[in-house]
C-alpha positions in Angstrom: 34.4 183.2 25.4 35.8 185.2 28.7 36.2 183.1 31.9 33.2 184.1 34.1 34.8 184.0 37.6 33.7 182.8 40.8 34.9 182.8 44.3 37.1 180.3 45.4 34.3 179.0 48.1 31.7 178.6 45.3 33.8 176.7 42.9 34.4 174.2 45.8 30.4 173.8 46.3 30.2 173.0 43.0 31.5 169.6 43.4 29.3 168.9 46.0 26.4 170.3 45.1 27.2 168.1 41.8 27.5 164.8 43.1 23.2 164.9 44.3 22.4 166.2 41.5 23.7 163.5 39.3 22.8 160.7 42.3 18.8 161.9 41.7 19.3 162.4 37.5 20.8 158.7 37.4 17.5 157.7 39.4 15.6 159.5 36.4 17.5 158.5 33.8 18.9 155.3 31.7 21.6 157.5 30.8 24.2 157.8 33.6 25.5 161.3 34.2 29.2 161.6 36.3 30.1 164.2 38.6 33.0 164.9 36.5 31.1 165.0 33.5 28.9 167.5 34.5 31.2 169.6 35.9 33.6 169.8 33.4 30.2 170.8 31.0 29.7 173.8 33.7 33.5 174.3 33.8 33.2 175.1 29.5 29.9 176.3 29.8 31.9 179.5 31.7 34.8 179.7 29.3 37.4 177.5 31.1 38.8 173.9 29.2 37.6 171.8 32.7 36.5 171.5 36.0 40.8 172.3 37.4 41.1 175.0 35.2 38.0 176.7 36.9 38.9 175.9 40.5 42.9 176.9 39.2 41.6 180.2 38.1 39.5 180.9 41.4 41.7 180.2 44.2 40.8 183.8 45.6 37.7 184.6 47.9 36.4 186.7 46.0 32.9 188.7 46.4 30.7 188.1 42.9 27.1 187.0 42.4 27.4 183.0 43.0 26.2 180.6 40.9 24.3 177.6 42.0 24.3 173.9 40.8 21.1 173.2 43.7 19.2 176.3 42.4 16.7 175.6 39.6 16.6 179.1 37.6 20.5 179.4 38.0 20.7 175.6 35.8 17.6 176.7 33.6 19.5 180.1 33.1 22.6 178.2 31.2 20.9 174.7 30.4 21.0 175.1 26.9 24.5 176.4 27.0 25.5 173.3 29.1 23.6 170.7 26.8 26.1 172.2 24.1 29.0 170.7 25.5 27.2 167.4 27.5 24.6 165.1 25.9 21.8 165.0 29.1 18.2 165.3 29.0 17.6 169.5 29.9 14.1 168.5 31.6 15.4 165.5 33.4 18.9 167.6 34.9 16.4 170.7 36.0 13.8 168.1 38.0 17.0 166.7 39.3 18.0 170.2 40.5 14.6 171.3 41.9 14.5 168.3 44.3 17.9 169.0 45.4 16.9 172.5 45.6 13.7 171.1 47.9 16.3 168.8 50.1 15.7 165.3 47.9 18.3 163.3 48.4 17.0 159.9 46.7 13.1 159.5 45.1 12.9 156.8 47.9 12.0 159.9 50.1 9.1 160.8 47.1 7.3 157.6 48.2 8.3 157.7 52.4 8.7 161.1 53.0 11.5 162.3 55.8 10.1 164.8 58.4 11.5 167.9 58.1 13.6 167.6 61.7 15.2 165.1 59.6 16.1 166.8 56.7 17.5 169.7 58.8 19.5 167.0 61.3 21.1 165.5 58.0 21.9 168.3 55.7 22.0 171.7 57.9 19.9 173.5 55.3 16.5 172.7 53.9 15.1 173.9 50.2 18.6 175.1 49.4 19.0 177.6 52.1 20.7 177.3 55.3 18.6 178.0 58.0 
């Protein structure tokens, strides 16, 4: 399979955007799911052996369509390519992903929800987009 490349910025977002999205998916699940674990999955999913090998590759700024871990139809879009090389639960790692995508950080917040001042103090973007 042919590497997929990224710009260097987006590769780095990755990791971030990662480490939420297992945080909420452990909450979900009795399976735990590391950030490294997951990323590596992405990282092969593309055509690379890892998660260095990607962010090796894409050390250049480069201008391409960006791929997002906190976006819902991006992770739907490759789920069951990434299921192929990590054992998860598809429908558990996508409603992980849509309530990072809506600014989740923990389910706590599900049962005493944050005003949105809050969110936006705390994260600098809310639902995904920076505003």
């Amino acid at each position: 399979m042919p590497k997929t490349l990224f710009s260097r910025s987006n590769t780095k977002n990755f990791s971030i955007d990662a480490a939420l999205v297992c945080s909420l998916y452990n909450e979900m699940s009795s399976r735990i799911l590391t950030k490294e674990a997951l990323l590596n999955a992405l990282a092969r999913t593309f055509g690379y052996k890892n998660y260095s090998q990607m962010v090796a590759v894409n050390k250049n700024e480069r201008f391409y369509y960006e791929f997002h871990l906190l976006c819902a139809s991006h992770v739907r879009a490759v789920a069951q390519e990434l299921v192929a090389h990590i054992d998860l639960d598809v429908e558990l790692l996508i409603s992980a992903v849509t309530l990072a995508e809506l600014g989740v950080w923990s389910l706590e917040e599900l049962v005493d929800p944050k005003p949105v001042s809050e969110v936006l103090n705390r994260t600098g973007k809310f639902g995904g987009v920076f505003v």
